[in-house]
N, C-alpha and C positions, 0 to 999 in steps of 0.2 A: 568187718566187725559183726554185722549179721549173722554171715556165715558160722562165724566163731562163738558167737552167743546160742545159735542154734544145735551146734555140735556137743556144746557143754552140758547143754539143759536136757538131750539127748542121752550123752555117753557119760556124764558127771566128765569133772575139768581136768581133775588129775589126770585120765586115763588119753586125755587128748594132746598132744605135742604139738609145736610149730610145724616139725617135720607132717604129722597128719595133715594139717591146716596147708602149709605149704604143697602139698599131692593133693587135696582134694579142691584146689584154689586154681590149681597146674599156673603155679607163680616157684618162682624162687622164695625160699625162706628170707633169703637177702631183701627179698621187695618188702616185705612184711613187717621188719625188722627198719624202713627206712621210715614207718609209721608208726612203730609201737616198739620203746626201748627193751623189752622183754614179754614173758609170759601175764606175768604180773600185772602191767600197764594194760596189758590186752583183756584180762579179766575186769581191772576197775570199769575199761570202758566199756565194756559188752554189760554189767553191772548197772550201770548208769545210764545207759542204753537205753536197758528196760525198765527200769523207774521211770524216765523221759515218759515210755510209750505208758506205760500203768496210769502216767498223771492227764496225759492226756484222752486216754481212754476217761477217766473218770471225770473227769472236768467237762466230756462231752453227754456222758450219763448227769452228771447233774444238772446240768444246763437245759434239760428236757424238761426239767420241774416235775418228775414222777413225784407221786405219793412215796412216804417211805419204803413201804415194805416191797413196790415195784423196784424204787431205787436199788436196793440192797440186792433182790432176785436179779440184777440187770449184772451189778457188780459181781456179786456169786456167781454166776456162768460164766463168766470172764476169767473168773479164780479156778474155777473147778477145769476150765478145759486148759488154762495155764499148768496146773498138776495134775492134766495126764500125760502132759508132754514133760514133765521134770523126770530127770533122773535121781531116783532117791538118794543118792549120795552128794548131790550136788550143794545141801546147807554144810555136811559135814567137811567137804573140799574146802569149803568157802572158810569156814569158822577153823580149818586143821591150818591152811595153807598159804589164804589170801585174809588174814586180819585186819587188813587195809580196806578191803573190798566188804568181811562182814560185816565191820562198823559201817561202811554206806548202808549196808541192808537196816541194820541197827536206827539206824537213823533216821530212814526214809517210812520205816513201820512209827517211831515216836516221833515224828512231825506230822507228816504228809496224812497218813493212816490213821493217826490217832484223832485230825484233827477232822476227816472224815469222818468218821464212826461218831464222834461226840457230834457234828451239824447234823446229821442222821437221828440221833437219839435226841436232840431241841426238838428238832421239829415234828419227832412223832410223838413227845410228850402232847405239843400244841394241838396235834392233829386229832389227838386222843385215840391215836394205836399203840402206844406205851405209855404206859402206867404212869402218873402224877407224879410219884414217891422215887421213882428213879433217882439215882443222885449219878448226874451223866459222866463227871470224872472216871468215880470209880470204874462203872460200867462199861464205859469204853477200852480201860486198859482193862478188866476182864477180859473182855470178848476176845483184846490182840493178845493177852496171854493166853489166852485157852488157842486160838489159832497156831501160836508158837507150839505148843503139843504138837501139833500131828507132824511138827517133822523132828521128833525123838525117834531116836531108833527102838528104845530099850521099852518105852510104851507099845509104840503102833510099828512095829518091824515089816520092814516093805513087803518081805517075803507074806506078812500074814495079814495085810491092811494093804488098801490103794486111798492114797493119801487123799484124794476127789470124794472117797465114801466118806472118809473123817472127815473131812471140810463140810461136808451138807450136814452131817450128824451133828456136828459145833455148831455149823447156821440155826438150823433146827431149834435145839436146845437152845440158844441164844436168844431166837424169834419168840419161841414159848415161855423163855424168863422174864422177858421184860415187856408182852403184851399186853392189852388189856383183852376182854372178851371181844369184842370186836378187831380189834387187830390180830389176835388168833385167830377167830371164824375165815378173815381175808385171806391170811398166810396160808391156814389149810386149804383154801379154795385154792390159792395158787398153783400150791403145791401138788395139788390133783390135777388140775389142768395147764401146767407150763409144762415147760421141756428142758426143765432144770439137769436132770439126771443124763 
């Protein structure tokens, strides 16, 4: 399942076959096929896979108790070097082909993700690196819709954008909407001296 997750997110899904999987496995299609009733099944899991690892990546980032805006730089470089390994075509596979598999994604962004972004934005109200006035519902499904952008084709066409530069340009803008003066001054220090990019 690794394998196959790694290949997808590589080559986008459509383009890969059991027959690929099966040569580059050097198994019989047949073996493959005794754990996963189709292509289908092999995408939810590979899907699910990596939600698993995303939650547990973040679950281990929070549990550090960074200040926010570390928190979030910890999470973003996580994000950014996740899309430079995607295949740009791989939401469109997902949302043309496996509808079963985009509502996970669907799902795992409005539970998991959103409930992230909103503990993220409590506590940098409190902290007084975002702004008082914030009203955090809202704000947090901003932020996940403006993310949902950068994997439009007809906006950011892969051939003319890498989705890792729209991803830090949404961080960006997003850090500078809802800072206060002081949690901008920190963001930009960050920003000069991490190894975000």
């Amino acid at each position: 399942m690794q394998h196959a997750a790694d290949a997808f997110m590589k080559s986008g899904i459509k383009s890969i076959t059991m027959d690929d999987l099966a040569i580059d496995l050097q198994m019989s299609k047949k073996t493959i096929y005794k754990y996963f009733k189709d292509k289908r099944e092999l995408v939810q899991g590979c899907i699910k896979m990596r939600f698993d690892n995303h939650r547990i990546y973040i679950s281990q980032v929070q549990a550090q108790k960074l200040n926010v805006i570390d928190e979030m730089f910890e999470i973003g470089k996580f994000i950014t070097d996740e899309l430079r390994e995607l295949h740009p075509n791989i939401f469109h596979d997902l949302q043309r082909f496996y509808p079963e598999a985009w509502r996970s994604f669907f799902k795992f962004k409005n539970d998991f993700v959103l409930e992230v972004i909103c503990d993220n934005l409590k506590r940098g109200v409190e902290s007084n690196y975002y702004r008082k006035s914030l009203n955090v519902e809202i704000t947090a499904r901003l932020y996940a819709g403006m993310t949902d952008l950068i994997f439009e084709e007809e906006r950011f066409p892969a051939d003319d954008f890498e989705k890792s530069a729209v991803y830090l340009e949404a961080f960006s803008y997003h850090l500078h909407g809802i800072g206060t003066p002081a949690g901008i001054t920190y963001f930009e220090e960050k920003l000069n001296n991490d190894t975000f990019k």
